[in-house]
C-alpha positions in Angstrom: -0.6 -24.6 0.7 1.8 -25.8 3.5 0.5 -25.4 7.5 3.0 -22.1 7.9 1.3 -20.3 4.1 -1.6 -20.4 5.5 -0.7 -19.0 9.2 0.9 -16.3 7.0 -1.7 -15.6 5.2 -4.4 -15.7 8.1 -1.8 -12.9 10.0 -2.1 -10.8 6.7 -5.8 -11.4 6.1 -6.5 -10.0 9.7 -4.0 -7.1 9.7 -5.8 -6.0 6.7 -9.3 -6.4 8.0 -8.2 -3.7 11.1 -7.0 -1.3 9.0 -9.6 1.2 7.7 -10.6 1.4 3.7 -9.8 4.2 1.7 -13.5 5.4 1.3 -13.7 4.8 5.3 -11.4 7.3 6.5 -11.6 10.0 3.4 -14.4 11.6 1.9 -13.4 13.5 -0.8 -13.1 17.2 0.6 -11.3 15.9 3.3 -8.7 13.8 0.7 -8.7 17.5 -0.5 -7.6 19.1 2.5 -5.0 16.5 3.6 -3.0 16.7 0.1 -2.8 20.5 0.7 -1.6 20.3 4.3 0.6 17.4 2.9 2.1 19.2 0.5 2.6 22.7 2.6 4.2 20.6 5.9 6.4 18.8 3.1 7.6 22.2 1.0 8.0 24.0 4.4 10.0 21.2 6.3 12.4 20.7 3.4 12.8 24.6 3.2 14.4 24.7 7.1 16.1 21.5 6.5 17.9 23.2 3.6 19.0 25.6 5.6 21.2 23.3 8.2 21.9 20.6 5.6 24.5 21.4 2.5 25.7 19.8 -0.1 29.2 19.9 -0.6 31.3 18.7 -4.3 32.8 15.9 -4.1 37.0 16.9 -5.4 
């Protein structure tokens, strides 16, 4: 590996070492809970924005 690959990889290696695993920030009733707030704040923010965005033909 060149002098700069392995800087790169060194700046990945340690942005993935501060961010938290999977297992670390979810146990699974809590995974649970976020998908159905997910899903509601996605269903319910695409409902208003339908109602100020509209889709027009194109003639």
């Amino acid at each position: 590996m060149t002098r700069s690959s392995k800087g790169n990889l060194n700046v990945v290696e340690e942005l993935y070492n501060q961010i938290p695993a999977f297992t670390d920030v979810f146990s699974e009733d809590t995974f649970y809970i976020f998908v159905v707030f997910f899903v509601l704040s996605t269903v319910i923010v695409a409902f208003i924005l339908s109602r100020f965005i509209t889709i027009k033909p194109v003639e």
